[in-house]
N, CA, C and O atoms as a GROMACS GRO file, in nm:
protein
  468
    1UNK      N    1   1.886  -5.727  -2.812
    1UNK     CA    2   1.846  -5.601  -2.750
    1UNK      C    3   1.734  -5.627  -2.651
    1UNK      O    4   1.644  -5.703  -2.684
    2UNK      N    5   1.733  -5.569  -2.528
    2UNK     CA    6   1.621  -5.564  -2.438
    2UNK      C    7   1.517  -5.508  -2.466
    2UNK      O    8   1.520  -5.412  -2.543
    3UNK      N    9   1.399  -5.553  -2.413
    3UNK     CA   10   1.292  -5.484  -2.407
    3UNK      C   11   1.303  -5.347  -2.383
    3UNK      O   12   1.374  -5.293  -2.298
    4UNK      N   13   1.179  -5.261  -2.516
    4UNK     CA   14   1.219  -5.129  -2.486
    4UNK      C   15   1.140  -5.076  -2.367
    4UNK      O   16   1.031  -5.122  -2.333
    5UNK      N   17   1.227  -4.941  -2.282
    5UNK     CA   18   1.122  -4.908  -2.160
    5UNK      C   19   1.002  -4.775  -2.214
    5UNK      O   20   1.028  -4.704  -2.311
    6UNK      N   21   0.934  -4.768  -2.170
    6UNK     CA   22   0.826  -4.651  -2.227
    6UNK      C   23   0.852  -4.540  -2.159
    6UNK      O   24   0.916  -4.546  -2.054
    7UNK      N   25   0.807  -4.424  -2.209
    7UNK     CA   26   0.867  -4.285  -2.173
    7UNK      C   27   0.759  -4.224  -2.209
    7UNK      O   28   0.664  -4.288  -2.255
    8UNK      N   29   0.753  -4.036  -2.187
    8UNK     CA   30   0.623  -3.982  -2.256
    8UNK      C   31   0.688  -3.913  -2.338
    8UNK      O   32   0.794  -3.849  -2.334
    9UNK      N   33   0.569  -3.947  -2.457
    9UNK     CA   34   0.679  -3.857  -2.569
    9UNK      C   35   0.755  -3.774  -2.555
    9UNK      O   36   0.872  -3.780  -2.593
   10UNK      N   37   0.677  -3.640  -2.471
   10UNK     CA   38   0.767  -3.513  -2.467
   10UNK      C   39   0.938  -3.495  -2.416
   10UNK      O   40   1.012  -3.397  -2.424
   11UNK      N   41   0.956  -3.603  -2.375
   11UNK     CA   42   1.116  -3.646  -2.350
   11UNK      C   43   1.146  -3.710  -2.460
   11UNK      O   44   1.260  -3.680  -2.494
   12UNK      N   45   1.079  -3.807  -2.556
   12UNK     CA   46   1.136  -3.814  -2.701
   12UNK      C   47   1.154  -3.717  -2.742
   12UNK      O   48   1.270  -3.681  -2.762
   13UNK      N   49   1.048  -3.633  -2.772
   13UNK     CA   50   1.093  -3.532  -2.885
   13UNK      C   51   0.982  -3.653  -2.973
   13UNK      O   52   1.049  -3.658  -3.076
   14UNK      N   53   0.890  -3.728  -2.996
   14UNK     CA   54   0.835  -3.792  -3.113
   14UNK      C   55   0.692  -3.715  -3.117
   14UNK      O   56   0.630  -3.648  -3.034
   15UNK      N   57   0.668  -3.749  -3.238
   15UNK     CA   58   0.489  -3.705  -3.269
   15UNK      C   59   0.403  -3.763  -3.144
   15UNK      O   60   0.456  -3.858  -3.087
   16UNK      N   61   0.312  -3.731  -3.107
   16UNK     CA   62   0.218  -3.730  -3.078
   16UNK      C   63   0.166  -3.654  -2.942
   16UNK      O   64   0.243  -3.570  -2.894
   17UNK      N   65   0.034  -3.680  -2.875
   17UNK     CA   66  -0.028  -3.573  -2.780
   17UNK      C   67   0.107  -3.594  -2.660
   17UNK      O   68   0.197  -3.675  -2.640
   18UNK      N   69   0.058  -3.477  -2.602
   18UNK     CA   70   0.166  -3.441  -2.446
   18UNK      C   71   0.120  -3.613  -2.353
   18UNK      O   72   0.022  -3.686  -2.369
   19UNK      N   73   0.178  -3.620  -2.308
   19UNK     CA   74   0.126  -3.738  -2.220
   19UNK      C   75   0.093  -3.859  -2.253
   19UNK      O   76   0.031  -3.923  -2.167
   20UNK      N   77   0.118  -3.920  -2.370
   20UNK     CA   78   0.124  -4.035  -2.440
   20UNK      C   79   0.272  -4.117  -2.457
   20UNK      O   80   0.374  -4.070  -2.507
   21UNK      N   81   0.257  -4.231  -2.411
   21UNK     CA   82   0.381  -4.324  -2.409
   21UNK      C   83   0.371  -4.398  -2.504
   21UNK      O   84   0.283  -4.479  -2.533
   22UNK      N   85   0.516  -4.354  -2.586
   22UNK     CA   86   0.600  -4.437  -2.688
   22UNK      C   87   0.691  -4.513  -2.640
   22UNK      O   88   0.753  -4.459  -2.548
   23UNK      N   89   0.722  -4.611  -2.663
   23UNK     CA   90   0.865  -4.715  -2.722
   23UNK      C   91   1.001  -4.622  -2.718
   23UNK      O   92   1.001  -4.521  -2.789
   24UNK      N   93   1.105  -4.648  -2.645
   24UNK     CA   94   1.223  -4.615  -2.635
   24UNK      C   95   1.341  -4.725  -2.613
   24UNK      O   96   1.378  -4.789  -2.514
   25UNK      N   97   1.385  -4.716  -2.751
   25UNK     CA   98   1.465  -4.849  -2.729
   25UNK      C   99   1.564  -4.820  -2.653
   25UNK      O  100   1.620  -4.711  -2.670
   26UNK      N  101   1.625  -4.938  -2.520
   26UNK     CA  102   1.765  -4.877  -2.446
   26UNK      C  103   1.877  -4.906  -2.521
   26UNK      O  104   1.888  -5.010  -2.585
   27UNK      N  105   1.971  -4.812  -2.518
   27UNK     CA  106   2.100  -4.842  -2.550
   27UNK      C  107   2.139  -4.960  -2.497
   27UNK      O  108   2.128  -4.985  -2.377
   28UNK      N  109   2.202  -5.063  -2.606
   28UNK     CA  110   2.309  -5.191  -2.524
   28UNK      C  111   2.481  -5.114  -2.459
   28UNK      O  112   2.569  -5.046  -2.512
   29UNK      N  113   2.459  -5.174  -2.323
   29UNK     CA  114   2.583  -5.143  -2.239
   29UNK      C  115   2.716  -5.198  -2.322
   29UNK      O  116   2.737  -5.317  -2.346
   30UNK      N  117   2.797  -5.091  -2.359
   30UNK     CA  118   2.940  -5.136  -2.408
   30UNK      C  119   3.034  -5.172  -2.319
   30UNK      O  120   3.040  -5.080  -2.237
   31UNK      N  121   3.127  -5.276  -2.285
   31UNK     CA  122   3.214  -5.238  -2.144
   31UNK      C  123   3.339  -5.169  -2.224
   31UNK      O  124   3.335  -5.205  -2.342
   32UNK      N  125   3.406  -5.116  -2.207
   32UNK     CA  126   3.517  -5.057  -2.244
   32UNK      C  127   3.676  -5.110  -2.208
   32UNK      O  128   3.669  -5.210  -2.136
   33UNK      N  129   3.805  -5.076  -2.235
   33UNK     CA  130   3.864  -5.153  -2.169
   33UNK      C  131   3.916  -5.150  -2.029
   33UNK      O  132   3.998  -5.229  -1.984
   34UNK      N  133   3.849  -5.030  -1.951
   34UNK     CA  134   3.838  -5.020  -1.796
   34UNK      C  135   3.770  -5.143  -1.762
   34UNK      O  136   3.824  -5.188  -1.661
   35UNK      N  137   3.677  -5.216  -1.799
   35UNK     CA  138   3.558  -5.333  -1.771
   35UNK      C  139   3.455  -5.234  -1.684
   35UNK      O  140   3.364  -5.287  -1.620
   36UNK      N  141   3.471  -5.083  -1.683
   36UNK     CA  142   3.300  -5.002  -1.680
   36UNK      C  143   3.199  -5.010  -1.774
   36UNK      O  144   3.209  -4.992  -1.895
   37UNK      N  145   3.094  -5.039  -1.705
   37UNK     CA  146   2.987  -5.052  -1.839
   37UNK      C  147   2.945  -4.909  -1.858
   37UNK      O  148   2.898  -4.834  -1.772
   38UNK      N  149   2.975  -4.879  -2.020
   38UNK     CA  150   2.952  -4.749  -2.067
   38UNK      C  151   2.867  -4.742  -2.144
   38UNK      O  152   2.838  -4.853  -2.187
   39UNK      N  153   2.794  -4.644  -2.197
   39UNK     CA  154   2.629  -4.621  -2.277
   39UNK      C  155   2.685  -4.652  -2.409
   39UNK      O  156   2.793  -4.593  -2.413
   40UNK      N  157   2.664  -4.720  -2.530
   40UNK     CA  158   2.655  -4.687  -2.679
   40UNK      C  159   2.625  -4.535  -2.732
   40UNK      O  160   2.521  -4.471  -2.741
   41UNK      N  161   2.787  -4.501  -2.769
   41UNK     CA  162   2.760  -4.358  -2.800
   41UNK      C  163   2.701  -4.306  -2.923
   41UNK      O  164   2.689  -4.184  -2.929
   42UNK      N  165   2.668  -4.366  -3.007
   42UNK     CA  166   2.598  -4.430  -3.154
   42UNK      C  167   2.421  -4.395  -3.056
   42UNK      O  168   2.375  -4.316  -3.139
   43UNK      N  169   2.334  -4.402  -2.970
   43UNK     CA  170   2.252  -4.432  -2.918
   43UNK      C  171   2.186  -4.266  -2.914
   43UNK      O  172   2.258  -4.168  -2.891
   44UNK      N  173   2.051  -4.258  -2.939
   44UNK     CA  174   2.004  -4.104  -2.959
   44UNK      C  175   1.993  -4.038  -2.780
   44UNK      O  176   1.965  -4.117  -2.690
   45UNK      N  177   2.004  -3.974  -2.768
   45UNK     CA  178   2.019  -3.891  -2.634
   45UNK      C  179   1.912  -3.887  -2.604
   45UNK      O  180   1.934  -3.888  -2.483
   46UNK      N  181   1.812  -3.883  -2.611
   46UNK     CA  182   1.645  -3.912  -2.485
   46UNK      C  183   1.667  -4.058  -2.479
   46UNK      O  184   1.656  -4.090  -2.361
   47UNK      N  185   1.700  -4.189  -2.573
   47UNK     CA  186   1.694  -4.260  -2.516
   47UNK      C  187   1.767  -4.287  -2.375
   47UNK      O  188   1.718  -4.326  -2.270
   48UNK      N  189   1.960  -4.237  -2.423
   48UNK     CA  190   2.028  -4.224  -2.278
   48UNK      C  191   1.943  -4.165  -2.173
   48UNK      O  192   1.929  -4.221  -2.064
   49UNK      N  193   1.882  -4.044  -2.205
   49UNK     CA  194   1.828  -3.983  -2.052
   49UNK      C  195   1.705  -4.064  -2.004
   49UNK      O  196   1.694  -4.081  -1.883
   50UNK      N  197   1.615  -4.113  -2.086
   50UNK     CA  198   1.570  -4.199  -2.072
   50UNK      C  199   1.557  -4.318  -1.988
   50UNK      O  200   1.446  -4.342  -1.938
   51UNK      N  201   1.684  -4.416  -1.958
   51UNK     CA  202   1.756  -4.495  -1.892
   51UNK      C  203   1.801  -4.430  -1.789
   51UNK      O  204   1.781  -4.488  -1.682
   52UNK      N  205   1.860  -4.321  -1.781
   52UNK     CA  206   1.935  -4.263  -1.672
   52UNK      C  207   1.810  -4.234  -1.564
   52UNK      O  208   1.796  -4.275  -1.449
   53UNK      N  209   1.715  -4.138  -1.654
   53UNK     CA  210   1.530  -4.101  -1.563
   53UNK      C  211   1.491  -4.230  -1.478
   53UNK      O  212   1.447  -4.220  -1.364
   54UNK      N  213   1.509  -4.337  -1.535
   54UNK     CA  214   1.416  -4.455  -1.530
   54UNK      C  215   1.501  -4.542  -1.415
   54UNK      O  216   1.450  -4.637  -1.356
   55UNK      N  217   1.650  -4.490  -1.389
   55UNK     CA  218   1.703  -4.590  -1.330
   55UNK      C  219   1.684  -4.497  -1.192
   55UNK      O  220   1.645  -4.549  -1.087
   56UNK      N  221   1.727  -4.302  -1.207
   56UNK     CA  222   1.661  -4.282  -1.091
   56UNK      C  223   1.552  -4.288  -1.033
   56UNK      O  224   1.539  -4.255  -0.915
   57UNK      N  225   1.453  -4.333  -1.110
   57UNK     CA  226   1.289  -4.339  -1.105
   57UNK      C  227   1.292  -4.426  -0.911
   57UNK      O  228   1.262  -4.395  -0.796
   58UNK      N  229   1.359  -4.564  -1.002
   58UNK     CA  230   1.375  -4.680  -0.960
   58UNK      C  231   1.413  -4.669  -0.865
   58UNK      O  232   1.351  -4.708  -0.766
   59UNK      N  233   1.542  -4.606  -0.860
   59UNK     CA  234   1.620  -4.630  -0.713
   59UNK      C  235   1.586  -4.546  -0.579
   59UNK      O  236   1.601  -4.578  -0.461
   60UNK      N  237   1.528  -4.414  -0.643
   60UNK     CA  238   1.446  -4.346  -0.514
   60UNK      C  239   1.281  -4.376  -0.480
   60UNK      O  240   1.236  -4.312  -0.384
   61UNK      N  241   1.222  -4.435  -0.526
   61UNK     CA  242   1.149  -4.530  -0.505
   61UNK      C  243   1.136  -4.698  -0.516
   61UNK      O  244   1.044  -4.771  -0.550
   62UNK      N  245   1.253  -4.721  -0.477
   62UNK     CA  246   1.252  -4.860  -0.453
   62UNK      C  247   1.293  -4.895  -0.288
   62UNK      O  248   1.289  -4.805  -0.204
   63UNK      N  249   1.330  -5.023  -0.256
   63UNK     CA  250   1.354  -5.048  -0.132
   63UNK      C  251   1.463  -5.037  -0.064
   63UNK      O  252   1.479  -5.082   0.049
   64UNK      N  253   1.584  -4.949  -0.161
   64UNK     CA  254   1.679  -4.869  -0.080
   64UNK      C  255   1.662  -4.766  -0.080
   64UNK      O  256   1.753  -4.688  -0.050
   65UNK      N  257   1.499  -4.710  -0.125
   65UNK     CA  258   1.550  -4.514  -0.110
   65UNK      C  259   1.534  -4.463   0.003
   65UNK      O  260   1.492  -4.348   0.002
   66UNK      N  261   1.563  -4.536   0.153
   66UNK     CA  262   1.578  -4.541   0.280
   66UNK      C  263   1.767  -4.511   0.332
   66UNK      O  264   1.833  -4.453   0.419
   67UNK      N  265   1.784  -4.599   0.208
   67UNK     CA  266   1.967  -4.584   0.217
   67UNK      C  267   2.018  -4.483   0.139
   67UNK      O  268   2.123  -4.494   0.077
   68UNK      N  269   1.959  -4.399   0.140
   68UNK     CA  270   2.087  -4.318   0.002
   68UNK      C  271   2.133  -4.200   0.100
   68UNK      O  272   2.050  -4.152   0.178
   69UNK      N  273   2.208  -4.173   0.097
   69UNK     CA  274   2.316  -4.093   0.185
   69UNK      C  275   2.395  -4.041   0.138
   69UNK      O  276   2.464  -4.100   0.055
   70UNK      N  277   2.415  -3.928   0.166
   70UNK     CA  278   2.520  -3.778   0.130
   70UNK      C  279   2.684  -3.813   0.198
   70UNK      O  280   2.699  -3.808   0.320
   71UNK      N  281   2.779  -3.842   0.122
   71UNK     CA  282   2.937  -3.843   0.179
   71UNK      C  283   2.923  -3.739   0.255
   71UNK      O  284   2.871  -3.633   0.221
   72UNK      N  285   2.983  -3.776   0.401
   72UNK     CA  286   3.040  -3.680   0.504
   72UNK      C  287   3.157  -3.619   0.470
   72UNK      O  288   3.181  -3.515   0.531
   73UNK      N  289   3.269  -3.671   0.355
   73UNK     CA  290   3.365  -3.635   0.302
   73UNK      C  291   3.367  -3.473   0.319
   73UNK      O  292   3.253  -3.427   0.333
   74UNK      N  293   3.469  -3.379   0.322
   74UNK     CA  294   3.429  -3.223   0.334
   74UNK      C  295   3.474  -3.161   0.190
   74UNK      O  296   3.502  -3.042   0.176
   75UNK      N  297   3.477  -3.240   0.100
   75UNK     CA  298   3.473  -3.182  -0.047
   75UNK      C  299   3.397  -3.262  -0.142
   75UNK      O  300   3.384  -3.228  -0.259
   76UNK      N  301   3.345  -3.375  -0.090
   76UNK     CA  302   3.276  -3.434  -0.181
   76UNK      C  303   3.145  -3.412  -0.198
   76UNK      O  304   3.105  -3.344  -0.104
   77UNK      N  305   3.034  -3.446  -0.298
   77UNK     CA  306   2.919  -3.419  -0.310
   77UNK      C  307   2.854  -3.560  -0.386
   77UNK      O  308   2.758  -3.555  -0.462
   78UNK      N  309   2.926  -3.688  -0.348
   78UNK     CA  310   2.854  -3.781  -0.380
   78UNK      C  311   2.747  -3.834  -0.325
   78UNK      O  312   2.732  -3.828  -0.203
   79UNK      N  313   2.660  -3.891  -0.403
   79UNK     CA  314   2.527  -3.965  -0.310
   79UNK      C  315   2.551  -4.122  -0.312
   79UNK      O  316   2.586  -4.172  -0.419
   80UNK      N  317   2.535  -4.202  -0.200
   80UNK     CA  318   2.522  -4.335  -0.207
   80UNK      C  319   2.463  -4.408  -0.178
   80UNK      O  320   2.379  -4.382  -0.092
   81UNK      N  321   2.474  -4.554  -0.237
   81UNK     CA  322   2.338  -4.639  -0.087
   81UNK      C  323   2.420  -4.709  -0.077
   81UNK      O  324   2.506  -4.769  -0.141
   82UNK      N  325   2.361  -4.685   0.065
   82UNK     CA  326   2.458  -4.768   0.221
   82UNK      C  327   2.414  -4.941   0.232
   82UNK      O  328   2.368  -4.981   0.340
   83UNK      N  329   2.424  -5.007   0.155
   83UNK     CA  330   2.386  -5.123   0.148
   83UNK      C  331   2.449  -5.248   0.258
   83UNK      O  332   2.417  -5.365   0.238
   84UNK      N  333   2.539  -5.208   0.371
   84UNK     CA  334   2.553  -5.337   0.452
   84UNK      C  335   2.500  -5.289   0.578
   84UNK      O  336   2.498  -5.176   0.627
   85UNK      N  337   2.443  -5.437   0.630
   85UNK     CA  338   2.341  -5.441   0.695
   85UNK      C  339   2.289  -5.312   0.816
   85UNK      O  340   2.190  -5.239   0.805
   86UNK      N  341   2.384  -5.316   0.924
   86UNK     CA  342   2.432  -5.143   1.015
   86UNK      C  343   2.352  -5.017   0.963
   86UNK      O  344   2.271  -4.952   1.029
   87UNK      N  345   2.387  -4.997   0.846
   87UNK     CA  346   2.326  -4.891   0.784
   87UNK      C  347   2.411  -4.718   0.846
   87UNK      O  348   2.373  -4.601   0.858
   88UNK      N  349   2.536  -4.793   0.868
   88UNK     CA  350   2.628  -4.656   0.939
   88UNK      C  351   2.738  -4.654   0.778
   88UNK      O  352   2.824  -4.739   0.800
   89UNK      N  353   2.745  -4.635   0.734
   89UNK     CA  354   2.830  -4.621   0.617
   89UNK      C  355   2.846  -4.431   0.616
   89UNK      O  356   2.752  -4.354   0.635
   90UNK      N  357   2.955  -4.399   0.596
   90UNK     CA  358   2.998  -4.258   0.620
   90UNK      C  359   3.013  -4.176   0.490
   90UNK      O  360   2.966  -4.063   0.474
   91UNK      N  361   3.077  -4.238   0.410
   91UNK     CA  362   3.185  -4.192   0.316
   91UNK      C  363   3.162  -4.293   0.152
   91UNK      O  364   3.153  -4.416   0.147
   92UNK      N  365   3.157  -4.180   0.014
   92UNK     CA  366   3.172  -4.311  -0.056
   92UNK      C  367   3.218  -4.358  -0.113
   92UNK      O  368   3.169  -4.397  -0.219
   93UNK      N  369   3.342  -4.381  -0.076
   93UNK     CA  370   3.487  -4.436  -0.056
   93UNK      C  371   3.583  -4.481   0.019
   93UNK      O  372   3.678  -4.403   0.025
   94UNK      N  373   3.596  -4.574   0.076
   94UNK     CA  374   3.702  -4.582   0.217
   94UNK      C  375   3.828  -4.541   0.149
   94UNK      O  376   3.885  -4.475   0.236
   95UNK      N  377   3.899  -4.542   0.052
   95UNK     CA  378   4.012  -4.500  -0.036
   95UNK      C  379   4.002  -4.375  -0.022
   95UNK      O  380   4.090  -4.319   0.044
   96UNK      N  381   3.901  -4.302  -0.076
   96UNK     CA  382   3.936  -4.149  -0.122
   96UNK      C  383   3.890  -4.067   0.055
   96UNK      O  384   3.962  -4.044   0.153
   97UNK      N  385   3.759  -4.044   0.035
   97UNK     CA  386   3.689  -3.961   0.150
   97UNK      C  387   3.767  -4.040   0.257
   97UNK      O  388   3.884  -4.006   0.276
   98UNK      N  389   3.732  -4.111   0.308
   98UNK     CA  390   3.711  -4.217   0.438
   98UNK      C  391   3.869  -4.176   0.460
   98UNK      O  392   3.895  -4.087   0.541
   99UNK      N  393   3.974  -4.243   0.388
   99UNK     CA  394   4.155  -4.227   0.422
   99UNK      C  395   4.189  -4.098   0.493
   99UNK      O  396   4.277  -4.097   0.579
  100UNK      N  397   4.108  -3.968   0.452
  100UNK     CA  398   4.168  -3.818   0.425
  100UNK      C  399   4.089  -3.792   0.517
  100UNK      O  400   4.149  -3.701   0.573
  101UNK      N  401   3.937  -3.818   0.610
  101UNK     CA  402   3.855  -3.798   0.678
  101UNK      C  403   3.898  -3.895   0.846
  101UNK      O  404   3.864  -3.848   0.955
  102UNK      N  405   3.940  -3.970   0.840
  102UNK     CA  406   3.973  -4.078   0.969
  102UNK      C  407   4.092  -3.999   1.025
  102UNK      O  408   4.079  -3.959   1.141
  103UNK      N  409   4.277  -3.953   0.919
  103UNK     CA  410   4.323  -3.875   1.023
  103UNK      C  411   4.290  -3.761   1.100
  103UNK      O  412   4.306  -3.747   1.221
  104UNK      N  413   4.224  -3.647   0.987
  104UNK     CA  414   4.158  -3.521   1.049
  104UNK      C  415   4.079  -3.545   1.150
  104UNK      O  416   4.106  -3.466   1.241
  105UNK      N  417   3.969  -3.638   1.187
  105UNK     CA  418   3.908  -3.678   1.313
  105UNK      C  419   4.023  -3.722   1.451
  105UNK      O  420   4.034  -3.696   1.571
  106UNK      N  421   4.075  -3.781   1.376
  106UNK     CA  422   4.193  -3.842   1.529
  106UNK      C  423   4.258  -3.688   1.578
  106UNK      O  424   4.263  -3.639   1.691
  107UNK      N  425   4.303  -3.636   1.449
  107UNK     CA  426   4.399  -3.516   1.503
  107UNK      C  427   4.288  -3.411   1.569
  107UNK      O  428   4.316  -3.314   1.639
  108UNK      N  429   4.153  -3.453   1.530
  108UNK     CA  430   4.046  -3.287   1.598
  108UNK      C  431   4.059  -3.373   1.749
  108UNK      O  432   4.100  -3.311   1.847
  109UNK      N  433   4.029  -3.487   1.757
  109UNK     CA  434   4.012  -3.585   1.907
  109UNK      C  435   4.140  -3.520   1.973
  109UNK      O  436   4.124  -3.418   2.039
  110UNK      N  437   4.241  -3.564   1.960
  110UNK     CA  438   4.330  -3.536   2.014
  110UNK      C  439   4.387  -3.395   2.043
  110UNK      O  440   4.458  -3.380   2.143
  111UNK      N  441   4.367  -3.321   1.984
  111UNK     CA  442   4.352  -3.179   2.042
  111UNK      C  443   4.287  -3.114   2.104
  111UNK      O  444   4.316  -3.027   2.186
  112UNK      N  445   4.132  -3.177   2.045
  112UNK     CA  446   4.051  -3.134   2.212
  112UNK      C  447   4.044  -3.215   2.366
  112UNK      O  448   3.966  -3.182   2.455
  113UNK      N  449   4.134  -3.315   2.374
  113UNK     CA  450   4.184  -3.389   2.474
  113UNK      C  451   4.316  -3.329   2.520
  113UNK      O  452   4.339  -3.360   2.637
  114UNK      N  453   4.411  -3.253   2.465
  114UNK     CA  454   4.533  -3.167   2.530
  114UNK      C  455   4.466  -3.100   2.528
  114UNK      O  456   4.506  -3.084   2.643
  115UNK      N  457   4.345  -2.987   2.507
  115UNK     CA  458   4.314  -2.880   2.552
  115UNK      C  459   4.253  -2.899   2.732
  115UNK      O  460   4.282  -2.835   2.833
  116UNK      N  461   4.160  -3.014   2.711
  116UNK     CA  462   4.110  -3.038   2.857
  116UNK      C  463   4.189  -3.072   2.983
  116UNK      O  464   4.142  -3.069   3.096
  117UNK      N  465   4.304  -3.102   2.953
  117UNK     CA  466   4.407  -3.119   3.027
  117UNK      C  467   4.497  -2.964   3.120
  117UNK      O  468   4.596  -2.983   3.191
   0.00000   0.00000   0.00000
């Protein structure tokens, strides 16, 4: 088991004053047979949120929270980081958004090009 990360109690739920950090052991990652790494569902729920707090802690203050970016997709509501180098990444998916988003652009191009005509 990893080192546990610290939390303030009041997200345990444990004894003591408001604003005092306890010990929260993390759940060990199960992979499943997708090979996604999934939480130990056996694992008490502040610790999960816990990990989940701590990883967004991390990632919007770390040295990609410059990259995180909203899908242009027009039904999606995912957030991503744009991690190659450019920093133009659109979509966060070239499969899903990106496939369904590239014809609708050609077909808007091309209609406002027979209109100017």
């Amino acid at each position: 088991m990893s080192a546990p990360r610290w939390v303030n109690s009041a997200v345990t739920g444990r004894p003591g004053s408001s604003g005092e950090r306890v010990p929260v052991p993390v759940p060990p990652p199960v992979l499943g047979s997708s090979g996604r790494e999934l939480a130990e569902v056996r694992a008490p729920v502040p610790a999960l949120l816990s990990v989940i707090a701590r990883d967004a802690i991390d990632l919007v203050t770390g040295p990609y929270s410059h990259r995180i970016r909203a899908c242009q997709g027009p039904v999606c509501s995912v957030l991503f980081v744009d991690q190659p180098r450019p920093g133009t990444r659109r979509w966060c998916s070239m499969r899903g958004c990106g496939d369904s988003a590239n014809p609708a652009e050609y077909r808007r191009r091309h209609r406002e090009a027979a209109k100017a005509r």
